[in-house]
C-alpha beads as a LAMMPS data file, in Angstrom:
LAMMPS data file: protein, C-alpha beads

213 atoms
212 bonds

1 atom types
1 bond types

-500.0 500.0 xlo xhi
-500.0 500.0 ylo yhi
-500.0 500.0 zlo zhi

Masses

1 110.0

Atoms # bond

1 1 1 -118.908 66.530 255.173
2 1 1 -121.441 64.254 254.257
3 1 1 -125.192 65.802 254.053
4 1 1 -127.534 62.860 255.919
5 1 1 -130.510 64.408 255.781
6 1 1 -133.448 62.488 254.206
7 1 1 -136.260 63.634 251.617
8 1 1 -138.473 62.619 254.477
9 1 1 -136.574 64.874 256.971
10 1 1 -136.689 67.487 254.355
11 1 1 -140.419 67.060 253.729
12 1 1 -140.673 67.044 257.911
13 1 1 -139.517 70.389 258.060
14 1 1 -141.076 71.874 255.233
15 1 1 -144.134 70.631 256.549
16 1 1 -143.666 72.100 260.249
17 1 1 -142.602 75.848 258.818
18 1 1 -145.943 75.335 256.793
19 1 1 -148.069 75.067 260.439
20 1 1 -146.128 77.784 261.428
21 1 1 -146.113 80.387 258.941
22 1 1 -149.997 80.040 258.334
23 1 1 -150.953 80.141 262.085
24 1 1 -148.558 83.272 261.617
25 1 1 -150.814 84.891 258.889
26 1 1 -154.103 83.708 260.294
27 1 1 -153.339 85.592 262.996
28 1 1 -153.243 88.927 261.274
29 1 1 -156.126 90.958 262.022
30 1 1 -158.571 92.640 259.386
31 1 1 -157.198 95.656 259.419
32 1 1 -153.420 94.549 259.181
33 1 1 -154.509 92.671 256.191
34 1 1 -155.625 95.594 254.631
35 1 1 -153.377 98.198 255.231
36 1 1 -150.575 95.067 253.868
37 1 1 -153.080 94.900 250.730
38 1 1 -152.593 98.944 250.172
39 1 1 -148.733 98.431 250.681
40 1 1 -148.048 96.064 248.383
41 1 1 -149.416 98.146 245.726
42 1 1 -147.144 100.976 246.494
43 1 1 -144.316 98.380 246.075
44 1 1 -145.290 96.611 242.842
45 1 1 -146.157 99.609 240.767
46 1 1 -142.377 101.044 242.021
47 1 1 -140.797 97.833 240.091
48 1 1 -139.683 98.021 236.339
49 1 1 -140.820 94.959 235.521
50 1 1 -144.444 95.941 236.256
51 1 1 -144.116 98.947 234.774
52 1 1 -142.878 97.468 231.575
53 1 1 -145.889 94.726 231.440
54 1 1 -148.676 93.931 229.586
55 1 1 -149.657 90.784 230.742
56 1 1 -149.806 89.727 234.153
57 1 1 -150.457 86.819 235.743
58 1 1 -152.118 87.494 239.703
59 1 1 -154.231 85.072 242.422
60 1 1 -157.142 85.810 244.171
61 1 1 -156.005 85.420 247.684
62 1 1 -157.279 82.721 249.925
63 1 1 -156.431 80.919 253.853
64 1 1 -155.322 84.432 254.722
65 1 1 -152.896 85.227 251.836
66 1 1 -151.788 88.895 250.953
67 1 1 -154.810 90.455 249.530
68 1 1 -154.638 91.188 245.786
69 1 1 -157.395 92.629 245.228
70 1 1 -156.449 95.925 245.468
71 1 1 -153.256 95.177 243.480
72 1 1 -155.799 93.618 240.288
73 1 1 -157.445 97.051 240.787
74 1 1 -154.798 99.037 240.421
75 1 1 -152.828 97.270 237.413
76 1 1 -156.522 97.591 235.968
77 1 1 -156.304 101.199 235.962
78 1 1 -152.582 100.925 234.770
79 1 1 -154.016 99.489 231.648
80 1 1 -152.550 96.147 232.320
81 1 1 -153.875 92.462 231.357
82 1 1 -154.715 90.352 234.268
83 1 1 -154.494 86.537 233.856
84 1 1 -156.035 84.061 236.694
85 1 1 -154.687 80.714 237.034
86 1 1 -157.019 77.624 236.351
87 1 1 -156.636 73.940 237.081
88 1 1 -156.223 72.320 233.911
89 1 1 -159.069 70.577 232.593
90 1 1 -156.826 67.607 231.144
91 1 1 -153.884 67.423 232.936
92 1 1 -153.834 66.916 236.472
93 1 1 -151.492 68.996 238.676
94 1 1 -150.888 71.970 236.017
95 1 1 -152.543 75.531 235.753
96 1 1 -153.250 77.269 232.898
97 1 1 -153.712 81.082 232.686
98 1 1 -156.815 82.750 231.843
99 1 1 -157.710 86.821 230.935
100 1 1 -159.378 88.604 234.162
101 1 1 -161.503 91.076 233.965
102 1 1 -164.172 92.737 236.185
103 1 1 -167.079 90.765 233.950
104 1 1 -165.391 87.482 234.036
105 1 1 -167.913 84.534 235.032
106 1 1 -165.932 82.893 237.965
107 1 1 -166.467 79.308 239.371
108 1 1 -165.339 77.671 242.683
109 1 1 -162.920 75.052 241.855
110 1 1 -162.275 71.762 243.959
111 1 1 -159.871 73.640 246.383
112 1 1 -162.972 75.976 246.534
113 1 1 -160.780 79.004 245.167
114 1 1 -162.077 80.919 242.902
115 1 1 -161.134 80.504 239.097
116 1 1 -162.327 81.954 235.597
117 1 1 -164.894 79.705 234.136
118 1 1 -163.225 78.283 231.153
119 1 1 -162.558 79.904 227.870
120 1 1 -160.574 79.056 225.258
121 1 1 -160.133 82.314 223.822
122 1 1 -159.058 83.812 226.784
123 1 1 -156.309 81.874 227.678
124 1 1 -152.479 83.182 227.239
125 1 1 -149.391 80.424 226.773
126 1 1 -147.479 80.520 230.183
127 1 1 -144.343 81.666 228.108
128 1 1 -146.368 85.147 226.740
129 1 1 -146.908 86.407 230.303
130 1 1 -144.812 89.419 231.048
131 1 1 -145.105 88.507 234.955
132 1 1 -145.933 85.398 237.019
133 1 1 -146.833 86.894 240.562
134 1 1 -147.021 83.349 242.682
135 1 1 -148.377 82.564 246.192
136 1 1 -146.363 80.965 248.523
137 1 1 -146.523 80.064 252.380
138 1 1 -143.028 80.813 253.245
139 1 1 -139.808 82.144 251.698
140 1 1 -136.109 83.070 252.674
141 1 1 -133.995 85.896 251.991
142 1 1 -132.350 83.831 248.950
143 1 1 -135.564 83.508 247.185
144 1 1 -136.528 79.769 248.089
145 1 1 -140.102 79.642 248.158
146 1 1 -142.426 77.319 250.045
147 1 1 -145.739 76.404 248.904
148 1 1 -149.100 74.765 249.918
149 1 1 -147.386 71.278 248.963
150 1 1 -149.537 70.691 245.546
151 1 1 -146.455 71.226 243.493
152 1 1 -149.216 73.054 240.900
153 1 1 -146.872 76.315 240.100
154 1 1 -143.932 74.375 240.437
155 1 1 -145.233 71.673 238.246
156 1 1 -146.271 74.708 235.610
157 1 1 -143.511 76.683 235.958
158 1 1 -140.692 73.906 234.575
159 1 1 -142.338 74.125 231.388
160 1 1 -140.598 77.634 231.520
161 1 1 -136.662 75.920 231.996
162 1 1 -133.907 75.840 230.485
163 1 1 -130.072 74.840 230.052
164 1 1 -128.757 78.192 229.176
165 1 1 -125.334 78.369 230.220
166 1 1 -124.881 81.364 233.355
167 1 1 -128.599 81.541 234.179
168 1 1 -128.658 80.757 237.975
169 1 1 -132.050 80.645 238.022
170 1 1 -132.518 78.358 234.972
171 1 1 -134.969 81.270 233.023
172 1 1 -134.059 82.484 229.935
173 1 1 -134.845 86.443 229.696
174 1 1 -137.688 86.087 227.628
175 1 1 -139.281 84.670 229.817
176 1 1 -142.039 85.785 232.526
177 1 1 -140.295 87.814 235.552
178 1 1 -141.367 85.177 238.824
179 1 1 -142.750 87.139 241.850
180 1 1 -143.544 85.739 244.986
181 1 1 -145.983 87.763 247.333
182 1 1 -146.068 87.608 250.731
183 1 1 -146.850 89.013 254.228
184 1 1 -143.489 89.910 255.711
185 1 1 -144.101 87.185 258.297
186 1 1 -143.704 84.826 256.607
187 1 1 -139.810 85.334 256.235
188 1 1 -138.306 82.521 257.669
189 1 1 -134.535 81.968 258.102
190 1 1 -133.530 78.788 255.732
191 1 1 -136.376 76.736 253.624
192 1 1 -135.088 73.514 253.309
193 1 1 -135.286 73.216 249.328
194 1 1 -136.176 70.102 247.252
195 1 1 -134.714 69.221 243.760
196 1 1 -137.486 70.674 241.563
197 1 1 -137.908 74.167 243.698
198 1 1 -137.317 77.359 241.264
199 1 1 -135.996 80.342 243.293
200 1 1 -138.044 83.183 242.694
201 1 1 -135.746 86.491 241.816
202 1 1 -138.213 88.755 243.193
203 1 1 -140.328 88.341 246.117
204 1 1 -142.168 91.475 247.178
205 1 1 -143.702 92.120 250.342
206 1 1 -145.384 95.141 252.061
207 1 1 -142.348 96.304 253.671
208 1 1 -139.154 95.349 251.092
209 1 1 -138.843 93.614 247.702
210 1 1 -136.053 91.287 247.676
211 1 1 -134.012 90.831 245.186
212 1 1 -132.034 87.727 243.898
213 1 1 -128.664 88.205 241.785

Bonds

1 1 1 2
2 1 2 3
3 1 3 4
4 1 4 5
5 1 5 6
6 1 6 7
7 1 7 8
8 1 8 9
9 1 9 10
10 1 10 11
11 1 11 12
12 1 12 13
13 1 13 14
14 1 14 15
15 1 15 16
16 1 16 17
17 1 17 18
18 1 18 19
19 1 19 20
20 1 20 21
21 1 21 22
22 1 22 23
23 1 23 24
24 1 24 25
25 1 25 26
26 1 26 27
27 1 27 28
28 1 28 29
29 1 29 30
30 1 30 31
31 1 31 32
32 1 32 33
33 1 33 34
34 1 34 35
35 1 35 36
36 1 36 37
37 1 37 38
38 1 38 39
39 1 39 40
40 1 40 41
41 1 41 42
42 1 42 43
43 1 43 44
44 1 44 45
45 1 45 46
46 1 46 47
47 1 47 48
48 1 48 49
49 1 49 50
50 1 50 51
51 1 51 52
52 1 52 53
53 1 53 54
54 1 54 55
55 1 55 56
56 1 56 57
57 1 57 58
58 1 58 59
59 1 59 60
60 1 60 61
61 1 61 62
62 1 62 63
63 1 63 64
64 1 64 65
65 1 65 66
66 1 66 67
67 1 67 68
68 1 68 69
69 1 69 70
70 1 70 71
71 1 71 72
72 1 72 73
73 1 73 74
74 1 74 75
75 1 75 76
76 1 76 77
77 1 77 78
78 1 78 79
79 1 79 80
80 1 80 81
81 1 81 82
82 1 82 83
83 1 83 84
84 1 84 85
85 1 85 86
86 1 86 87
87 1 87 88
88 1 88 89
89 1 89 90
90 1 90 91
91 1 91 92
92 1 92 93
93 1 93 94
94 1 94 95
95 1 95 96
96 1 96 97
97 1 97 98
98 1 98 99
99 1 99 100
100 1 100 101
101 1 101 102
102 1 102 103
103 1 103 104
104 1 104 105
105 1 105 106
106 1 106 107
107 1 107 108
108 1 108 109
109 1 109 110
110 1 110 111
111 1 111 112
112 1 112 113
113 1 113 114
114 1 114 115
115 1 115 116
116 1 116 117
117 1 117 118
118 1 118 119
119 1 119 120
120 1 120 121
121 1 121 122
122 1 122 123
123 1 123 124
124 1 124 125
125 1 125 126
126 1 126 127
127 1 127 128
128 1 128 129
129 1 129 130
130 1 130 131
131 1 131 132
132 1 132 133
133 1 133 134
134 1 134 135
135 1 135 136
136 1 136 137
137 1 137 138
138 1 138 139
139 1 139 140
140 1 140 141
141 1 141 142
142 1 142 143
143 1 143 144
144 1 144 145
145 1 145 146
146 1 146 147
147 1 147 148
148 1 148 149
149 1 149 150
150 1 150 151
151 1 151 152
152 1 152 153
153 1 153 154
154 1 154 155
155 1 155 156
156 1 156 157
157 1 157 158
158 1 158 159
159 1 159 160
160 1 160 161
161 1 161 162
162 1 162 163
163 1 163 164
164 1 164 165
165 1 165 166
166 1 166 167
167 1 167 168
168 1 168 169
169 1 169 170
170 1 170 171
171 1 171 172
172 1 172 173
173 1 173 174
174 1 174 175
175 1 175 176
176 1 176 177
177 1 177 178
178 1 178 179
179 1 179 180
180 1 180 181
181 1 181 182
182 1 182 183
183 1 183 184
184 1 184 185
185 1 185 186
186 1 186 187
187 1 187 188
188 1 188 189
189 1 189 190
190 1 190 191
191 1 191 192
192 1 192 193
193 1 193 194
194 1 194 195
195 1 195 196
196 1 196 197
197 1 197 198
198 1 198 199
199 1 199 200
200 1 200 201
201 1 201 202
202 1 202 203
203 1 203 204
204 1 204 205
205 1 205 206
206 1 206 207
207 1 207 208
208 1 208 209
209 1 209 210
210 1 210 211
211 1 211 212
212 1 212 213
């Protein structure tokens, strides 16, 4: 059967479970968004992967996003590295990772998120992180993972494939474990997926971590 659905259909839809989803999570109240925070920390420290990491790569939550603030506290006191993404300075569209730590000098960037100020020294190659724990809007049981639309981790993250033979997910095992964190509302049943989308083999949210084959 022939598929006749467009990239602007695709992009359509995408676009409406985006609306949807975030009313969804705006709508959570204070107090939901906390006790969500406190579960999520319960989950991540539970996976091996964590356990196992040095370096991690986190996000400081923003437009009503899981808060991971008490996640970066805990994985503190774990003894683990936290790395903050940055815009890069020379090349539009792409993060770079930068060391977090509680005397970090932070700056507002042009989404008006908060980011390290720039250092050098501090920054890791994407490849050396142990973890990549990525935002996302929406996701589906499969692992298919919606974002705001900038492509920005998507964009960063396909420096990371490759053509090994087997690997579903196109990720060689060295390197960094993708996790997606989200509320559990924003489940949906089917995102429709576009050609450059990485499936994420762990998305972890308050209530369940799911797990890709």
């Amino acid at each position: 059967m022939t598929d006749l659905t467009t990239p602007a259909d695709i992009n359509s839809q995408r676009q409406a479970i985006r609306q949807q989803v975030r009313k969804l999570r705006n709508a959570l109240s204070a107090e939901q968004q906390q006790q969500a925070a406190q579960l999520l920390v319960g989950q991540m420290l539970q996976l091996p992967q964590v356990k196992n990491a040095t370096a991690i790569a986190l996000y400081l939550s923003n437009d009503a996003e899981l808060d991971t603030s008490p996640l970066i506290q805990a994985l503190w006191q774990a003894g683990k590295q936290i790395y903050l993404p940055v815009l890069h300075p020379f090349v539009p569209g792409y993060l770079i990772f930068q060391r977090y730590q509680q005397d970090t000098p932070m700056k507002l960037n042009r989404f008006q998120i908060p980011e390290p100020v720039l250092n050098c020294v501090d920054i890791i190659p994407v490849a050396a992180l142990d973890v990549i724990c990525t935002p996302l809007v929406a996701f589906d049981a499969q692992g298919n993972r919606l974002g705001m639309g900038g492509g920005f981790y998507d964009r960063t993250l396909a420096q990371l494939e490759t053509t090994t033979p087997g690997n579903s997910h196109g990720l060689t095992a060295a390197t960094p474990v993708l996790i997606g964190l989200a509320h559990q509302c924003q489940q949906v049943a089917n995102i429709p997926v576009e050609a450059w989308d990485i499936p994420l083999p762990i998305i972890a949210t308050p209530g369940q971590i799911f797990r890709q084959s």
